[in-house]
C-alpha positions, -999 to 999 in steps of 0.1 A, spaced: 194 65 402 167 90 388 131 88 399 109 96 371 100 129 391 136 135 387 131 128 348 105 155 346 121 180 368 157 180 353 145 180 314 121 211 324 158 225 336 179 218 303 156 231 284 146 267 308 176 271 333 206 258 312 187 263 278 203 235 257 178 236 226 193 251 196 229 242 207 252 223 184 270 188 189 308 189 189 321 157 201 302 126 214 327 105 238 320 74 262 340 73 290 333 44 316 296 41 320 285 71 302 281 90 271 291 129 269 278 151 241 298 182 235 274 213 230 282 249 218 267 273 206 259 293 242 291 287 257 303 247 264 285 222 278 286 186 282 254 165 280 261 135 304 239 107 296 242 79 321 220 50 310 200 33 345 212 64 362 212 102 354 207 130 327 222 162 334 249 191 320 281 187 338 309 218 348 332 190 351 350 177 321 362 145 318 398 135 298 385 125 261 397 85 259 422 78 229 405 53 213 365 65 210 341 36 215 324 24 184 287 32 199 300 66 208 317 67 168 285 60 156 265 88 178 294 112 161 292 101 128 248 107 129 248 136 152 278 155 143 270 193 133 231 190 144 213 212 170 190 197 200 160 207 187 137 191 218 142 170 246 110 155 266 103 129 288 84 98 274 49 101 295 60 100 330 85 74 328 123 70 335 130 81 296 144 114 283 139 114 240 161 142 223 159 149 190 184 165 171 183 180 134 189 216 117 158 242 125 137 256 96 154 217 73 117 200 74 133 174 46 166 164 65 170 132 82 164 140 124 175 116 148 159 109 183 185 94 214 165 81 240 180 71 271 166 52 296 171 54 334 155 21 345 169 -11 352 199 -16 336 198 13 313 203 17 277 209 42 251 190 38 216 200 62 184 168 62 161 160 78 127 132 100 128 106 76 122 121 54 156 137 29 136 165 18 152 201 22 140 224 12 172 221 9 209 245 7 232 228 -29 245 207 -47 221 181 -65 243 150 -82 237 119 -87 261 83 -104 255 67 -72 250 93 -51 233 126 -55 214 155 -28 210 172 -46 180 190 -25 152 163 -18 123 137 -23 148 108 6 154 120 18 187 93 12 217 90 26 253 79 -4 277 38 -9 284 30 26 298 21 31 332 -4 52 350 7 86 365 5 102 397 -5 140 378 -38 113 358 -42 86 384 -73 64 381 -82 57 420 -108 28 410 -78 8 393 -54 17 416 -71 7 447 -80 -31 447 -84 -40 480 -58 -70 481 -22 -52 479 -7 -28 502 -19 8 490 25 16 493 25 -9 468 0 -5 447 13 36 445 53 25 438 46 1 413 16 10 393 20 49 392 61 39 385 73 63 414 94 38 437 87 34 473 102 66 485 74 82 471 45 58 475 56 62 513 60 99 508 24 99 497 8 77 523 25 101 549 11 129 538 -24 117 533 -19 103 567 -32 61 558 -13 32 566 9 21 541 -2 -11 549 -37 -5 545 -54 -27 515 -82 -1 513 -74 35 520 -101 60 521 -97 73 479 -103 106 493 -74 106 514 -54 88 489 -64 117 463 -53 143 489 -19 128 498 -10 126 460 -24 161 453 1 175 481 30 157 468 24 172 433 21 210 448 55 206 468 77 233 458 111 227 439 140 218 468 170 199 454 192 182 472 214 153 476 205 128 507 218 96 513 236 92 483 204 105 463 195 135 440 154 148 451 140 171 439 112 179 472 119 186 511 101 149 515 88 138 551 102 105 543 139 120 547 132 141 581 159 145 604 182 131 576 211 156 562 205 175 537 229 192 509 207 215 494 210 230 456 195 253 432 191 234 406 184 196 406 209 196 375 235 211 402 229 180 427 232 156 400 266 172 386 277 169 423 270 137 431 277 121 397 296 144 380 324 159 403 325 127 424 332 104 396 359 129 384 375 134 419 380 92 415 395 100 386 421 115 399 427 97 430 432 68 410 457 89 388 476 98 418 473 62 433 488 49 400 518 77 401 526 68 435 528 30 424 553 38 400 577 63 417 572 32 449 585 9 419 612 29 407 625 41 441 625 1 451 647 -5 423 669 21 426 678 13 460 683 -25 449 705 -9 424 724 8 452 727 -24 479 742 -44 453 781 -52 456 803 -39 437 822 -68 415 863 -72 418 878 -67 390 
């Protein structure tokens, strides 16, 4: 599950390293839990979105399902023949917005998908003025509702560790760790992360600000490392993960196409194989029934 330092990171990718604004949409598929957007334009690529999970372009293509879902129908129908013309993060949350259109067309109808990587996930199609035309969960909250024909809206935004208030986030009754994770939306690895570096208890209710301000300024000047440990995609060499194994990658796109991308599709076809193997078990059972039976008199 993407961090929203993962967010950040991997959109600054697609849209440097793997340069996917101005490509055109092909196909839009959903196969299991995700939705794939054929690109060309420079090359092939497949945009894998994976609502409550991951954002990144895959080199492993998946078998195209017979019978397209009707939310993926619906992404083909708007977004068929547009180019990506942006992709950013929504402030520092887990929530990539892309907008696709036709460059130098200020009079046609864009359209935003917005997916988001936090709790359960979703994935919202939007006209360009946010209203809502489907979602692949229609949900409703006391703050916000994603509802067809609905004005799309991100959840209450959060502070953020690069334009942190220190008086708010310091109360002097909760844990600084948590205070960090949960008001700065960073999890605990990083909370942690930051608390080791700035060399405070975690447990502390009120950390020096100075040392709080340090810890979070060395986080943010850690250099790019990718990686995949313990079943996670991060982007940083962390202290929090010392001693742990690490499978280091160029990109943080490349770790997230390994873990998610050619893992899922290696499943794939172990379950092929599995299934194959069922059915040559079946038929050699019934052959050899066919062959212990005794022949009738006639």
């Amino acid at each position: 599950m993407f961090s929203s330092f993962d967010v950040k990171i991997i959109i600054d990718e697609l849209k440097n390293e793997y340069n996917i604004v101005g490509m055109k949409v092909d196909k839009v598929y959903k196969i299991g839990d995700e939705v794939r957007i054929k690109l060309y334009g420079r090359g092939r690529k497949d945009l894998v979105l994976k609502p409550g999970i991951a954002l990144f372009a895959t080199s492993y293509p998946k078998p195209a399902p017979q019978h397209p879902a009707g939310f993926a129908m619906q992404l083909r129908k708007h977004l068929g023949g547009l180019r990506i013309l942006g992709i950013e993060q929504v402030g520092f949350d887990r929530i990539a917005k892309i907008e696709f259109g036709l460059f130098g067309e200020e009079n046609l109808t864009k359209y935003y998908v917005i997916l988001e990587l936090f709790g359960d996930g979703n994935l919202i199609l939007t006209d360009d003025k946010l209203t809502i035309i489907g979602a692949l969960s229609q949900k409703v909250w006391s703050t916000r509702s994603v509802t067809t024909r609905e004005r799309y809206a991100p959840p209450p935004a959060m502070s953020s560790p690069y334009e942190v208030d220190l008086e708010e986030l310091i109360d002097g009754e909760t844990e600084i760790v948590r205070r960090l994770a949960n008001t700065m939306n960073i999890g605990g690895i990083y909370a942690e992360e930051i608390c080791l570096r700035a060399g405070i208890d975690k447990r502390d209710h009120s950390p020096d600000p100075d040392m709080v301000r340090e810890g979070i300024r060395t986080l943010l000047a850690l250099p790019p490392s990718p990686a995949i440990v313990n079943g996670d995609v991060v982007p940083f060499d962390l202290l929090v993960h010392e001693g742990k194994e690490r499978q280091a990658f160029s990109t943080l796109n490349e770790a997230a196409d390994e873990l998610y991308g050619k893992h899922e599709l290696e499943q794939i076809a172990k379950k092929e194989v599995s299934k194959k193997e069922k059915q040559l078990n079946k038929l050699e059972r019934l052959s050899l029934i066919h062959i212990s039976e005794p022949t009738r008199p006639y």
